[in-house]
N, C-alpha and C positions, 0 to 999 in steps of 0.2 A: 649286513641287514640292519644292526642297531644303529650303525653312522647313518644309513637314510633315514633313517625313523627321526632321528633327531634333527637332521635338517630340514626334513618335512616339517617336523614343529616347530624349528624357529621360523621358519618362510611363512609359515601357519600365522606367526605371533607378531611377524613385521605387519604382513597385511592387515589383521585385526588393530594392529596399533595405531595404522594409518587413517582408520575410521572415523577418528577425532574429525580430524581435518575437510573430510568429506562437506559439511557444514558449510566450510568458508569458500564452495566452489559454486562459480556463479550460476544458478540454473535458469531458463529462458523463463520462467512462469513466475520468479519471486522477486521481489522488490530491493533496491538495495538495502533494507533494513532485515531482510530475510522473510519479511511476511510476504503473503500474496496479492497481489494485487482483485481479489474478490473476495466482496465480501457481504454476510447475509446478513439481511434487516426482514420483518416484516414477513418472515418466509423463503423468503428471495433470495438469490445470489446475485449481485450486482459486479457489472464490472467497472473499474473505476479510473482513470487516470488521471495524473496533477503533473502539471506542467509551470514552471516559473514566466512571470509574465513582467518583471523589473530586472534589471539589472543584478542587484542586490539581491537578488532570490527572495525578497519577502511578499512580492506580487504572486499570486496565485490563480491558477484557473484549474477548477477539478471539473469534469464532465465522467458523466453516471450513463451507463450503457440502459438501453432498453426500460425508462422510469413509468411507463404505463403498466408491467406488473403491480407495480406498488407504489405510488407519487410518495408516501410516506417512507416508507424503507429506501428507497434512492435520496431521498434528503439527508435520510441519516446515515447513507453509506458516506454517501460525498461529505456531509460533516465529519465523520470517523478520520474519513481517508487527510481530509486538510488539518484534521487537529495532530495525524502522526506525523504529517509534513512537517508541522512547528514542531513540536515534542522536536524529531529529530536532527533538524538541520538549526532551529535556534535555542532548544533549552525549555521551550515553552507553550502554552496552550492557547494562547489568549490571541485572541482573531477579531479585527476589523471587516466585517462582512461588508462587500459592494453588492451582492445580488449572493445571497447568504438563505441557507436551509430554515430561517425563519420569517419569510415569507410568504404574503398569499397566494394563494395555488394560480390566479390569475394573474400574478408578476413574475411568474419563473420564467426562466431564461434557459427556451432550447434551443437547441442547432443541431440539428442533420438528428437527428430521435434522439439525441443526448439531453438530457439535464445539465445546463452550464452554474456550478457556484465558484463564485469567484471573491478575492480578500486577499488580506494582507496581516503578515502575522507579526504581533507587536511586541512580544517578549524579546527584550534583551536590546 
């Protein structure tokens, strides 16, 4: 009876030990950086996705799901989302907008109900 007891607890203690790890498995809803790829502005929950559009991955195109909740909160979802692009794929923040979150509301750039910002990120 005591020998199962104690193998119950170390099989107990391998599983809990392996929980670390859990983190580094890829789950369908999170980013390769681990965040998610939604994210709230203005109330809102936005959906966002960034795509490289050079070679060189410093071309970017972010499109912002559904921006008629909030034209303001999808600007700054879609600036969030291309400032962690830089941040993590070159070191840095700093972004050359081509049709960039600070524009007039009558030069945004949709396609199919998306919010299209697009740039290029200059760090490094």
């Amino acid at each position: 009876m005591t020998a199962t007891r104690v193998i119950a607890c170390v099989l107990a203690l391998a599983a809990v030990a392996g929980c670390a790890r859990l983190a580094s498995i890829p789950v369908p809803f999170r980013t390769p950086d681990g965040g998610t790829n939604r994210v709230e502005f203005d109330g809102q929950r936005f959906r966002t996705r960034i795509s490289a559009t050079t070679p060189d991955r410093r071309g970017f195109a972010v499109s912002v799901g559904q921006p008629s909740r909030s034209v303001a909160g999808a600007l700054e979802a879609g600036r969030h989302r291309a400032i962690g692009y830089c941040l993590n794929r070159f070191g840095g923040s700093d972004i050359l907008w081509d049709a960039g979150p600070d524009r007039e509301a009558d030069a945004l750039v949709l396609s199919e109900g998306a919010l299209i910002l697009t740039g290029t990120c200059t760090t490094r």
